[in-house]
C-alpha positions in Angstrom: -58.5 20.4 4.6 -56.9 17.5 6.3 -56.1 15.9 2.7 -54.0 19.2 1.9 -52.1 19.2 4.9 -50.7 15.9 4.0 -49.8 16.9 0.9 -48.2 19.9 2.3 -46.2 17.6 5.1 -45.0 15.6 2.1 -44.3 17.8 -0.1 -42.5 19.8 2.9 -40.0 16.3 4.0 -39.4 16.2 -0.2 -38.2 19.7 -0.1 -36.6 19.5 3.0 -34.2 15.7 1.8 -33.8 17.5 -1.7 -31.9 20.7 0.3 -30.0 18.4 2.9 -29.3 16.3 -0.8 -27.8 19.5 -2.3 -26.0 21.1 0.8 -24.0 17.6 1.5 -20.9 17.7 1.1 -20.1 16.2 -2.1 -16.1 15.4 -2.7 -15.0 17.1 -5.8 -13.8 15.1 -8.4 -10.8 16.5 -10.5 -9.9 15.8 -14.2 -6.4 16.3 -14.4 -3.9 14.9 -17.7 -1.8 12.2 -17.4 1.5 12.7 -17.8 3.9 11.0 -20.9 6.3 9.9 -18.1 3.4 8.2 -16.0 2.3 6.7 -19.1 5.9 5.2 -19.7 7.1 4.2 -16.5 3.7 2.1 -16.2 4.6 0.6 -19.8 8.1 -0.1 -18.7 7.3 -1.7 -15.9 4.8 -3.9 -17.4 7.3 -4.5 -20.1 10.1 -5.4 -17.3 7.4 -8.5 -15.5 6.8 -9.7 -19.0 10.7 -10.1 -19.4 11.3 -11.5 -16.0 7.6 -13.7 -16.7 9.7 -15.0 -20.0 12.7 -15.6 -18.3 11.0 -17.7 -15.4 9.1 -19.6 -18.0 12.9 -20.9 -19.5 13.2 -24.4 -19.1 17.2 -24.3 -18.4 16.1 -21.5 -15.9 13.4 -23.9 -14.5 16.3 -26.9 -14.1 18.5 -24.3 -12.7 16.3 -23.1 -10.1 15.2 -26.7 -9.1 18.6 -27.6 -9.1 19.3 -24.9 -6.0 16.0 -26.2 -3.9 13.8 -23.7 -5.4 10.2 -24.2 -6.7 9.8 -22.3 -9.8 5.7 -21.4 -9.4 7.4 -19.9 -6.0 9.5 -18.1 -7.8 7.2 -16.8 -10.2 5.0 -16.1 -7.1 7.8 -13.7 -5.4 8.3 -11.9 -8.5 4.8 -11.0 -9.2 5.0 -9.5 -5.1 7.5 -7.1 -6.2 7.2 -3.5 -6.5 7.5 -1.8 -9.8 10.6 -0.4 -9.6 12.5 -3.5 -8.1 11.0 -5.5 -10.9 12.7 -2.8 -13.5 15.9 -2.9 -11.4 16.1 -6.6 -11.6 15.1 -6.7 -15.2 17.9 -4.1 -16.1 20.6 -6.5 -14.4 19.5 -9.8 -16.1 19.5 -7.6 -19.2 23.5 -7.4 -19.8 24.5 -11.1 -18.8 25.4 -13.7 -21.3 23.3 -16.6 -21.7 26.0 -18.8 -22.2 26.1 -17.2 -25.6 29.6 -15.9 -25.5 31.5 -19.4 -25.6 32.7 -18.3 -29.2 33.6 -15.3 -28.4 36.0 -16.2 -25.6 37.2 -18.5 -28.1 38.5 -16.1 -30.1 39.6 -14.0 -27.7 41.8 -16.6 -26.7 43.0 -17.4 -30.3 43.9 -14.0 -31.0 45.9 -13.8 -27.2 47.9 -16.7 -28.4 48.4 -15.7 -31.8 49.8 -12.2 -30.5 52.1 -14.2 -28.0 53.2 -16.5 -30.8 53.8 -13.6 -33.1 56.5 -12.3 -30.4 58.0 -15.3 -28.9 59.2 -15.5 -33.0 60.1 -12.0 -33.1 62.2 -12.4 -30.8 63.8 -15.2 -31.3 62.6 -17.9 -28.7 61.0 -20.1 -30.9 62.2 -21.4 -34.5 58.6 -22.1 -36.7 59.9 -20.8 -39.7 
């Protein structure tokens, strides 16, 4: 008799942990889908510290920075504290500045200005080339 009750008082706390188990209050857990534009800013933004990672890694851009009193691991340390969107902010402005590649072109520019004014100055008589 006694050997049953103890099996009845353990059986009984079982039961009684596997109810307080199921009534708990579990949180629910929702699958939801991801959106395509979650899915791109994420890529764009990784694609934006890659750019600015690249940039940093430059060695004029290195002698540039060290040249105006600023470490360039520092550098590289502040970037990677930025948020996401001032990261693709910043990478959209570095985007459209010359890297000193436009020398030729102003060049020409300049050619062609003095050319024109050359062109005139005959027309109308102010110079005597020909």
């Amino acid at each position: 008799m006694r050997r049953i009750k103890r099996v009845e008082k353990s059986i009984s706390i079982l039961m009684a942990l596997i109810l307080v188990m199921i009534t708990a209050p579990v949180p629910s857990i929702f699958a939801a889908m991801i959106g395509t534009e979650a899915i791109l800013v994420n890529q764009d933004t990784l694609n934006a510290r890659d750019q600015l990672r690249s940039f940093l890694d430059r060695k004029d851009v290195q002698s540039q920075l060290t040249a105006r009193g600023i470490d360039p691991a520092e550098a590289q340390a502040r970037i990677d504290s930025l948020s996401d969107a001032e990261v693709i902010q910043i990478a959209d402005k570095i985007d459209p500045l010359p890297a000193g590649g436009r020398f030729w072109g102003t060049v020409l520019y300049l050619a062609i200005i003095v050319f024109i004014v050359l062109v005139v100055l005959e027309l109308l008589g102010y110079t005597d080339f020909i």
